[in-house]
N, C-alpha and C positions, 0 to 999 in steps of 0.2 A: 395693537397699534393700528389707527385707520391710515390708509393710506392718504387721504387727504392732510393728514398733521405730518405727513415724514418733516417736511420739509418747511419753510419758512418763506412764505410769499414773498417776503420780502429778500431773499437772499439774491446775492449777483448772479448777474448773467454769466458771468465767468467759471470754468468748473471750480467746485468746493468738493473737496473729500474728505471726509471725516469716518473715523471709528464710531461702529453704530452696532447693536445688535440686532439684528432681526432676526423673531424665530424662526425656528425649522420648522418646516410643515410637514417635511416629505422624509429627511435623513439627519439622523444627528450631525451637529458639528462634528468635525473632523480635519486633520491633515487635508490640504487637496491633492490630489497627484500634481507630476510639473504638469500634464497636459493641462490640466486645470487652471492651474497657474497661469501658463501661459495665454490659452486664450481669455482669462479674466484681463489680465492686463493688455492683452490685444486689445481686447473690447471696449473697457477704460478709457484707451488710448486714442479708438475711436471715439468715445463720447465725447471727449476732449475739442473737436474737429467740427461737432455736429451744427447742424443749420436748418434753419426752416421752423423751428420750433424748440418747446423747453423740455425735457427728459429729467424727470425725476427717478432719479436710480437708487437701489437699496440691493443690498445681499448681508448675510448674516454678518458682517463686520465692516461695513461701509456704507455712504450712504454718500450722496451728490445730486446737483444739480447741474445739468449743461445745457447747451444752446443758450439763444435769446429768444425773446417774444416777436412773431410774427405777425404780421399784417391782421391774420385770422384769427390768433391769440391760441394757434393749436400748443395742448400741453399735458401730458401723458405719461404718468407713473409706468416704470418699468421695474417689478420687483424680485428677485429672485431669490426663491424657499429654496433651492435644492441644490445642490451644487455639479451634481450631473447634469444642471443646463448648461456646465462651460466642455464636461464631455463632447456635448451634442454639437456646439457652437464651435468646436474645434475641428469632428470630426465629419458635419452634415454641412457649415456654412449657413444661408439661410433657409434649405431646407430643414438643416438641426433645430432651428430655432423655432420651425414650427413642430416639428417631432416634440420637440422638449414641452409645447404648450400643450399637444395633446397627452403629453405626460403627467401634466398639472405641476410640471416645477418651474413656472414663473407667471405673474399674473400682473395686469393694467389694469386700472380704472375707464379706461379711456381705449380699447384693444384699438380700434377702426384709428384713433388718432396719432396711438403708435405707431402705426404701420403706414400710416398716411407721411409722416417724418422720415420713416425708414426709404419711403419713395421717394423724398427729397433728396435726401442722399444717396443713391439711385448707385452713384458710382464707385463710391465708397463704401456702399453697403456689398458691393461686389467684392470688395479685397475680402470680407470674410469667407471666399469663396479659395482660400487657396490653400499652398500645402497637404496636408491631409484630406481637406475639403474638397480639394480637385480633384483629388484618385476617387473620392466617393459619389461625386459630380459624373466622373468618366464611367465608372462602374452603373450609374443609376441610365445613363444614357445609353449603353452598350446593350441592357437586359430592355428598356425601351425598344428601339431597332429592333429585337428578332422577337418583340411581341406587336407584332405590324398588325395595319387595318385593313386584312385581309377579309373576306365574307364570312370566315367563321371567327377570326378577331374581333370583327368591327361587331359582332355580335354577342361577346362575349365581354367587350368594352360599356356596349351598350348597358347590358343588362348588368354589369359593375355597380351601373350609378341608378339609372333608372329604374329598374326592378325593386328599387328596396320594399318597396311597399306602394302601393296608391294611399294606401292610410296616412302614410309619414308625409307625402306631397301633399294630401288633402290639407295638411294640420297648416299650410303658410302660403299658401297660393290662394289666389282670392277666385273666385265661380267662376272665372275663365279657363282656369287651369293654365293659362299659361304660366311655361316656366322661361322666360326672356323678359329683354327689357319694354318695359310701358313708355307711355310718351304722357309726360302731366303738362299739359297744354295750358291747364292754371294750379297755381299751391293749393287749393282748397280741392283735388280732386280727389276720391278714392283710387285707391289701388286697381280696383276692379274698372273704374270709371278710366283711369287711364289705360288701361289693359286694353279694354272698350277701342280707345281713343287710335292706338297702337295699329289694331287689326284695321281699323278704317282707312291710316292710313297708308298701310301694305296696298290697299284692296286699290288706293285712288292711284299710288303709285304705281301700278300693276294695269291702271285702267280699266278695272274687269267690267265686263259688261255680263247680264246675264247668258248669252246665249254663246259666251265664252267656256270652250275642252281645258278643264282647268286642271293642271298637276302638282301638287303639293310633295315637296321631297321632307319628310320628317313630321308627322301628323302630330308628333306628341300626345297630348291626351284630349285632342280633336278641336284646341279653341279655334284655329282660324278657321278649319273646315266645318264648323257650325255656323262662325261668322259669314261665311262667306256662301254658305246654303241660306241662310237670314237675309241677303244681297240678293238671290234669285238666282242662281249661278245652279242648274241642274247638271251637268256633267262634270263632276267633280271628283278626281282622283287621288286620295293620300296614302299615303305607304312609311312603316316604320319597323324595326328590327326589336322593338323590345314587343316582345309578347303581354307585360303589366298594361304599358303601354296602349296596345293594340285591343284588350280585353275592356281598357275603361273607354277606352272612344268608342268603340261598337255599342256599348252598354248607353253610351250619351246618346250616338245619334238616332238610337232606338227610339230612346225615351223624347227626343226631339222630336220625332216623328220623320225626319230625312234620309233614312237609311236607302231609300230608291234616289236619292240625289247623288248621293253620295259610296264608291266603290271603296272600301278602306280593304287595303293589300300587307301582308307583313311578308313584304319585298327589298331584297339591299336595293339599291339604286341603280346597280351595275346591272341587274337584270331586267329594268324596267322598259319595254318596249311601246310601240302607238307614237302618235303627232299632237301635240299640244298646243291652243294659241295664247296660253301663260303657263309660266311655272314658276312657283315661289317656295322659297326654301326660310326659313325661321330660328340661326341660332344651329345650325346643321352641318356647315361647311367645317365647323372646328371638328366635327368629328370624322374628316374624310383624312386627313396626314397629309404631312407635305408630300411625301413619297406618290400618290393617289391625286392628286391635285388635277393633274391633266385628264386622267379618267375619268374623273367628276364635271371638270367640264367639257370635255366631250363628249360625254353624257348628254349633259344638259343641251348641250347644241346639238344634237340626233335629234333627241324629243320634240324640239320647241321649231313649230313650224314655220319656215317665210313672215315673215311681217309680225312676229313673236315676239313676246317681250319673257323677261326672266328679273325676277326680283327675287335680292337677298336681304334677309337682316343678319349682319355677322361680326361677332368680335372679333378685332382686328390687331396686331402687334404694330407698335408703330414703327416708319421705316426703319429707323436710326439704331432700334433694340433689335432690329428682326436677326441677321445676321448671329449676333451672341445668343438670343435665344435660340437658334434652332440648332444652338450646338450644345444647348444645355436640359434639364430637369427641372420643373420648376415644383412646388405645391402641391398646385393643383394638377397637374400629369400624374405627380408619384400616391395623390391619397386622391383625391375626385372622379377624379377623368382622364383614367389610364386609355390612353389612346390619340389621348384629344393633342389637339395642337394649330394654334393661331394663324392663322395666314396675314401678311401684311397688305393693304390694296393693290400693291405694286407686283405683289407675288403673285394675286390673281390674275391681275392685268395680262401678267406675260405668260401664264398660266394659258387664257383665252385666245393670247395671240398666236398662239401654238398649235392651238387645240381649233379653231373655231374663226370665222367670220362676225361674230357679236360684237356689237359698239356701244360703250362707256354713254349714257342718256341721265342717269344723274347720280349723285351721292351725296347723301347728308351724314353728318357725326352727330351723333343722341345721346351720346356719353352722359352726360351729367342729366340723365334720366334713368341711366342704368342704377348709379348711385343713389338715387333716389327709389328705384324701385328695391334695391338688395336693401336699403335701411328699412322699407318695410316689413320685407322677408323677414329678417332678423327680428324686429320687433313681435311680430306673430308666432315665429320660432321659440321665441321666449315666454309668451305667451301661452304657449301648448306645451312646453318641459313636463310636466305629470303625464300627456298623454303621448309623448314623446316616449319617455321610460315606460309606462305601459305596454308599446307596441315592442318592448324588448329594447331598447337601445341603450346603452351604458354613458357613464360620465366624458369616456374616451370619445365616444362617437359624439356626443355635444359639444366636446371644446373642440373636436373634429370640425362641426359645421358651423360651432359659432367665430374659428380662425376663416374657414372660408369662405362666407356671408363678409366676416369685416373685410379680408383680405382683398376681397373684389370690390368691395366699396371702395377701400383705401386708395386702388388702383384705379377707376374710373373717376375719382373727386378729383385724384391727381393727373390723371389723362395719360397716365403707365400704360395704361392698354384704353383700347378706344371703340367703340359700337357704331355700324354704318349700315345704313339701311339704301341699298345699291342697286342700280337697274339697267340691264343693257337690251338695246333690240336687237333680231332679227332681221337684216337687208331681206327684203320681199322679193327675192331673186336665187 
């Protein structure tokens, strides 16, 4: 049965729940346990409630429709083969829910448009966060804490994500190598062309001029420090902790011909010494922790000389969620980016006013260019699945990143989390 026919286009907006069979993909029919039980009918209960859009719901003996039709017309099967996704969903919350997708016992038509609804319900989607869910919420945030972004953590976080391979990054990033958000200035740009578009305007934000000491915190696999050796900018400083990392940008700015422009360091940040008249960081600050936050920027205000500017590009938590997140596990911390963790604008702010003399000179939100760059990702991701499995990686590790790809889309369409491209000067005194 295609998931397109569960259900009848025509049925009301109101919930319907009906006796259905759907096969088992993953464990025969069976008894559920109560756990089972109960959070099925939690869940129900919730669907019952839902807003923002339509949820076509299925499990082996039930089947419904809830929400109504949105403005946008979002509308997204949610099916459930397996019935230890209400294990998960009891026991994890909405990290369960994504465990369970990496387990292959539930599947969408639509994942990016499910999760986009789920962020509608933002707040309600929290109550499945409790009872059992909370002890495992407090547990996952406990062993977080004492795995801190210490210089041999923050190395060991690094190379979690970014190490997996240059092959596996090669296969969905477009000839910039960047892995951040683009800025598509028109619909009809490529990825690469926005990408382009991105670094230009870091560089205009940043004012660089060529005969600007330039300091780059987080090289990644060298696009802006090519870009911005392509500017004229000969003294140019970047530094990064993943050693993949640091092996394919060397290997670029070889082949570029700029490797006397350009110093590339595999230095934490905390060690980095010299006077800078810019420093730009790219999508870097999530990986410093809250705990670290004043170090980072007092860091950066040591470096950065009188009359200095400092630009960031960084995903950001917005105010109003910052608080609840930063007592919580989210995803992307327990399967992505162990280590990582969002700072709010406001957190930095007071972060600097602490740390440093720097002054607030401008910020823009690009967010719905983020979402537009991860729906490429994904697309290319999907595109490359044979040479995906090739380079070794398993079914788990694709619904792995294909939950992560939508989940970050879902969240920047909806402005859940938010990307800001931020610049403070230097008093020349």
């Amino acid at each position: 049965m295609s998931s397109s026919t569960l259900l009848s286009q025509e049925s009301a907006a109101r919930p319907l729940v009906t006796e259905k069979a759907v096969p088992q993909r993953r464990s025969e029919p069976g008894r559920r346990s109560w756990l089972q039980q109960m959070a099925r009918r939690k869940l129900l209960r919730w669907l019952e409630e839902v807003i923002g859009g339509e949820v076509r719901y299925a499990d082996r003996d039930a089947t419904g429709e809830f929400g109504a039709a949105a403005p946008d017309r979002l509308r997204a099967d949610w099916i459930v083969d397996d019935d230890r996704f209400f294990s998960h969903l009891a026991t994890g919350g909405s990290v369960g829910i994504a465990e369970s997708y990496l387990c292959g016992q539930w599947r969408s038509d639509d994942l990016t448009a499910l999760l986009q609804i789920l962020c509608r319900n933002m707040a309600r989607t929290n109550e499945a966060d409790s009872g059992m869910a909370a002890l495992a919420r407090w547990g996952r945030r406990l062993l977080h804490g004492w795995d801190g972004n210490t210089r041999d953590g923050s190395r060991r976080h690094i190379a979690a994500h970014y190490d997996l391979s240059n092959e596996f990054f090669s296969l969905f990033l477009d000839p910039t190598w960047m892995y951040s958000s683009a800025y598509f200035e028109r619909d009809d740009m490529t990825l690469e062309e926005a990408s382009t578009a991105k670094l230009q305007r870091i560089c205009d934000m940043l004012e660089l001029k060529p005969q600007d000491r330039l300091l780059e915190i987080g090289t990644g696999w060298g696009g802006f420090a090519l870009h911005a050796a392509g500017q004229g900018v000969r003294d140019l400083t970047t530094t990064t902790i993943s050693q993949a990392q640091f092996d394919k940008a060397q290997e670029r700015f070889a082949a570029a011909g700029v490797s006397d422009q350009i110093q590339l360091m595999n230095a934490d940040y905390r060690d980095l010494t010299g006077q800078y008249d810019k420093i730009v960081s790219i999508e870097m600050v999530e990986a410093v922790g809250e705990k670290y936050l004043d170090d980072y920027f007092r860091q950066c205000a040591r470096l950065l000389k009188p009359g200095g500017r400092l630009v960031l590009q960084a995903i950001v938590m917005p105010e109003e969620r910052y608080d609840a997140y930063r007592r919580s596990i989210d995803f992307i911390q327990a399967y992505i980016f162990p280590g990582g963790f969002l700072p709010s604008i406001s957190a930095m702010q007071s972060s600097i006013g602490r740390t440093s003399n720097l002054r607030l000179q401008a910020l823009e939100d690009i967010s719905p260019h983020y979402a537009t760059t991860l729906a490429h990702w994904r697309q290319r991701f999907f595109d490359s699945l044979e040479d995906v499995r090739r380079l070794g990686f398993d079914d788990r590790f694709i619904r792995m990143w294909e939950y992560y790809l939508c989940y970050c889309e879902a969240a920047f369409r909806e402005k859940a989390v938010r990307v800001v491209q931020i610049a403070w000067d230097k008093p020349n005194y």
